[in-house]
N, C-alpha and C positions, 0 to 999 in steps of 0.2 A: 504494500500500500504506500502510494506517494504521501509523503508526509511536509516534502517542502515548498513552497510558493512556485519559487523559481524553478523548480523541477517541473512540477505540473504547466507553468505555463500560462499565458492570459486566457488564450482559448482551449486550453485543457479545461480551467475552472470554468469557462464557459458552456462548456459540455456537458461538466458535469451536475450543474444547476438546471440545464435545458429546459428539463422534463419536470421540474417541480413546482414552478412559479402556478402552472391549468388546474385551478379548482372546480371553475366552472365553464368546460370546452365550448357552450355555445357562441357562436359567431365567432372564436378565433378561427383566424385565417393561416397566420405566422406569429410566433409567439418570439422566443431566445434564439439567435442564430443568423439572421439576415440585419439588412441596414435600419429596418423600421420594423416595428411591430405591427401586424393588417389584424382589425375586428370589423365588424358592422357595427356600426353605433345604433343602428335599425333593426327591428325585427325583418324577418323574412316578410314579404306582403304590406311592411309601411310605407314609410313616403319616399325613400329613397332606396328600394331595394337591390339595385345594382352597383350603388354606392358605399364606398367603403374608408373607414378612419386609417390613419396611419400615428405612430406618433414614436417620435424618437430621442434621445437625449444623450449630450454628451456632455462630461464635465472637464475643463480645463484647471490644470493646477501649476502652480507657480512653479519654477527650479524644474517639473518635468515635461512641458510642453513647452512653455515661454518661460524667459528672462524678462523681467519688467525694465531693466537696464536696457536689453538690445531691439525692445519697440516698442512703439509710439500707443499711448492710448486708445487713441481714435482706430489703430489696426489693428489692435488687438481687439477692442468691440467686434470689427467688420468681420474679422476673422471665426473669432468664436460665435456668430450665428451664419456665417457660409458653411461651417463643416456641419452644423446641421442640416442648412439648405439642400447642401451636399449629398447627404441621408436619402433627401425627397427625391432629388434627381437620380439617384440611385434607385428606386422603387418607382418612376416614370410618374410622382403624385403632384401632385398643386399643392403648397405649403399655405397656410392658414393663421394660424396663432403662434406665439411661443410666449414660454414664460420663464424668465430670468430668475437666478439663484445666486448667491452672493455671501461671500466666507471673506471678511472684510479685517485685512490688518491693521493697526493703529496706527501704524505711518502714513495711513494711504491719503495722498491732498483731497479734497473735495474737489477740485478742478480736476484731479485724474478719473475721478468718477462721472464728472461731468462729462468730458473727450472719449469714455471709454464706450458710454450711451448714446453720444452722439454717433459714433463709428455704430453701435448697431442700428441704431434710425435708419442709416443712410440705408441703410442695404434691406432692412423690413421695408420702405417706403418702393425700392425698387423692383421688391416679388411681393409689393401690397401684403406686407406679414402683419398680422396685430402683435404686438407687445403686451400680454394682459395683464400681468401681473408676476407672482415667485415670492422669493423668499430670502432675508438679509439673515446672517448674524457673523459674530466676530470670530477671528479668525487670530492665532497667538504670533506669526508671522509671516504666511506666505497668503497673497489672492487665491482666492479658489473661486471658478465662475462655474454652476451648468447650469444649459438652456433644455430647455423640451420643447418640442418644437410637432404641432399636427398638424396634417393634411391630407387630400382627400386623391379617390382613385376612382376609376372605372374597374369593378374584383375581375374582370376577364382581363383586364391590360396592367396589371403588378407585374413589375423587372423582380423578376425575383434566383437567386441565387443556384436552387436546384433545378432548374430548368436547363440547363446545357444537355446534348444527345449528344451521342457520337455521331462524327462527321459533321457537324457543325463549324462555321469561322470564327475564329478567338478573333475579337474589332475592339480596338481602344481611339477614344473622341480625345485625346489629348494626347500632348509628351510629359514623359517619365522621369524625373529627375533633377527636373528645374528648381520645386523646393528643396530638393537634398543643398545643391546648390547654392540658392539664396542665404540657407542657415550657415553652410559655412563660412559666407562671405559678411553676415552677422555677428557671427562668431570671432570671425578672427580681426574684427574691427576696422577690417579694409577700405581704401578710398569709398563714399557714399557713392560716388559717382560711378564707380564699377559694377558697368552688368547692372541695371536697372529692371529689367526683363527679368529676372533674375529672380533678385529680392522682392521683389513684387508679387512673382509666382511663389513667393513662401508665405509675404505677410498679408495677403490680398489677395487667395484664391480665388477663382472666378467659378461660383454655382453654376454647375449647365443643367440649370432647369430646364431650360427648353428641348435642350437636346433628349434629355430622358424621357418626356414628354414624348417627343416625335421619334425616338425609340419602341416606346409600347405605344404609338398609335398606329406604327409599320408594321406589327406584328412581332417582334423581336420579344421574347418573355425573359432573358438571363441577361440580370447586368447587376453589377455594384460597381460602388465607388473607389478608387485607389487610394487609400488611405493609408492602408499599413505595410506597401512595398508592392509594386506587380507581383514578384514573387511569391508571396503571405498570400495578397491576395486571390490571386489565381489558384492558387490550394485551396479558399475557401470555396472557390467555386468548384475544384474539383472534386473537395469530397461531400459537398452538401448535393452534387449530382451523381456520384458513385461512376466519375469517369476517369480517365487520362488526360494531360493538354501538353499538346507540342507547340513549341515556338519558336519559333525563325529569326534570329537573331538579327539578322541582315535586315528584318521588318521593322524592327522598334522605330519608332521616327524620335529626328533628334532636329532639335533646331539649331540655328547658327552659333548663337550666343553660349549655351552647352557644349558645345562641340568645342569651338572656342576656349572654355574654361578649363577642362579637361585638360585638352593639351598644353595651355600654360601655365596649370598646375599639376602634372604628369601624372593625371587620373584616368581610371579604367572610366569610359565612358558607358559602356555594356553594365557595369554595376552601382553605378547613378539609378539608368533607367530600369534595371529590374529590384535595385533593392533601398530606390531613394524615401518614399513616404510622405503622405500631406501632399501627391499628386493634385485630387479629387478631379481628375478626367474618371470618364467613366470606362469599363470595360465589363467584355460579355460575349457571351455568344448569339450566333446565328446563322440561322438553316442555311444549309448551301440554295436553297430555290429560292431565299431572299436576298441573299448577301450581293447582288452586285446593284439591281434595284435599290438597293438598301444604303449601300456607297452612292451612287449615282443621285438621287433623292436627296441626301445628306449633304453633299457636297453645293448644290442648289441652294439649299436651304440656308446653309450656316457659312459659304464661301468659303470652307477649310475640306480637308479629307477625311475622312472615314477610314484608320488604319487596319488592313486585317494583316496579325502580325502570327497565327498560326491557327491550329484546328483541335479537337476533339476528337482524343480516341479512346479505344476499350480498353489500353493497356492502363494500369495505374502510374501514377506518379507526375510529375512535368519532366517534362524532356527538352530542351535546348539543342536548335539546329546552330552548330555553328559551321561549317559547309555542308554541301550537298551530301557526302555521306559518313558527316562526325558529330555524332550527338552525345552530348553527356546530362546525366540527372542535374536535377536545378535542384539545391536545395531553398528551403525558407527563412531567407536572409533578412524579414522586412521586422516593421516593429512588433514588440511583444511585450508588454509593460512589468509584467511581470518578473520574465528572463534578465539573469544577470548580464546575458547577452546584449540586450539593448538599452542597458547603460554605461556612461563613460566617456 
């Protein structure tokens, strides 16, 4: 029997809580495991029967996600209601409400609480979110913020996680590795003016509501959010589906300024984007009878591509093409809050 934190893991302890929180199974859809939790707020036969709640929460804590030193109030707000956003776009839902929570240190200015709400305004006023209310108390010395955050779905059109089949295309709506990036360049107090694009994509992710949106309105059902490393995350997808996924190294898409970074600070580029983290592009599968409709559609839509960066198969595990015939196992290199791996 595991006995210690770090042994079991963040998603080991997740697994193993899964199945106990359902006392009462009616109207759940998805409970512990995916980016949102899905019930009916409605009976079957009420007013909104094909309609469905979602509602998701995440909490940010000082010294392990952010440094209150290395940003700004105002993005730190934006930030900690996008990765919930983020959630929604992950589950293809329309965000609704959220309600703020607050673990308050005694140094903290009143102006930094004032900037810090401002930064979530902007971005509730942007996907129309209500702010309704939560919950203050003090905190001995570090901020601690979580939001919860509801929203709403069509129950046939949820991006949901075990939905991948074999022979489907693995598609990611973003690049990989740009927040790994930005934090280093945070971190190590470097020129402000370096790599703007950069820091940006760390402290100011950009929610692709719409893209998840017009993901489950294609047809597309398998998608989450890139939060805890392509890597991490693409295992969550392949064992909430009981499949394989291969990927094609040569496919990740990288942009100029990554690239760029990389080689002038003589980084694996390849392990930015599979085990960077705090992506929130979205990735997933989809049917080979969708997938070029689906790119084609996509790219229309949003003026960017539609990356399919590998497939879906029977064999277990991820597998990494890195030439036409040399592949080796991917381990899961992305974050895990627990693991003394992913601190330091």
């Amino acid at each position: 029997m595991i006995t210690d934190l770090s042994e079991l893991g963040e998603f080991g302890f997740i697994r193993s809580i899964a199945d106990r929180g359902v006392i009462r199974p009616e109207g759940v859809i998805l409970s512990v495991g995916d980016d949102a939790a899905v019930f009916r707020a409605h009976p079957p036969g009420g007013s909104a029967p094909h309609s469905v709640t979602l509602l998701t929460t995440d909490m940010l804590c000082e010294g392990v996600h952010f440094l209150r030193n290395r940003i700004p109030p105002l993005d730190l707000g934006y930030k900690c209601l996008a990765v919930n956003l983020s959630d929604m776009a992950a589950m293809g839902a329309h965000p609704r409400e959220a309600f703020v929570s607050l673990a308050l240190p005694p140094d903290l200015p009143v102006d930094y609480l004032e900037a810090l709400y401002q930064g979530m305004d902007e971005l509730a006023r942007r996907f129309e979110v209500n702010i309704l209310g939560g919950d203050t108390t003090s905190s001995l010395r570090d901020l601690i913020i979580n939001i919860a955050l509801t929203g709403t779905a069509g129950e046939s059109e949820i991006l949901r996680r075990d939905k991948a089949r074999i022979g489907d295309r693995i598609f990611l709506t973003g690049i990989c590795g740009e927040s790994r990036a930005g934090l280093e360049l945070l971190l190590s107090g470097a020129n402000d003016n370096a790599y703007p694009s950069l820091r940006a994509a760390h402290v100011r992710p950009r929610p692709q509501i719409a893209e998840g949106q017009f993901l489950a309105a294609s047809g597309v059902r398998c998608a989450l959010d890139v939060s805890d490393g392509l890597s991490s995350d693409l295992r969550h997808i392949a064992r909430a589906s009981g499949v394989g996924i291969r990927i094609d190294g040569a496919a990740l898409p990288a942009s100029p300024e990554l690239t760029q970074y990389c080689r002038e600070t003589e980084k694996d580029l390849t392990s930015f984007q599979l085990a960077g983290g705090e992506d929130y592009c979205l990735c997933g599968a989809v049917s080979p009878g969708l997938a070029e409709k689906t790119k084609r559609r996509f790219a229309d839509r949003f003026g960017y591509p539609l990356a399919f960066i590998g497939e879906v198969t029977a064999e277990p595990g991820i597998v990494l093409r890195l030439t036409k015939d040399d592949f080796i196992p991917l381990p899961s290199t992305g974050w895990d809050h627990f693991s003394s791996n992913s601190h330091g």
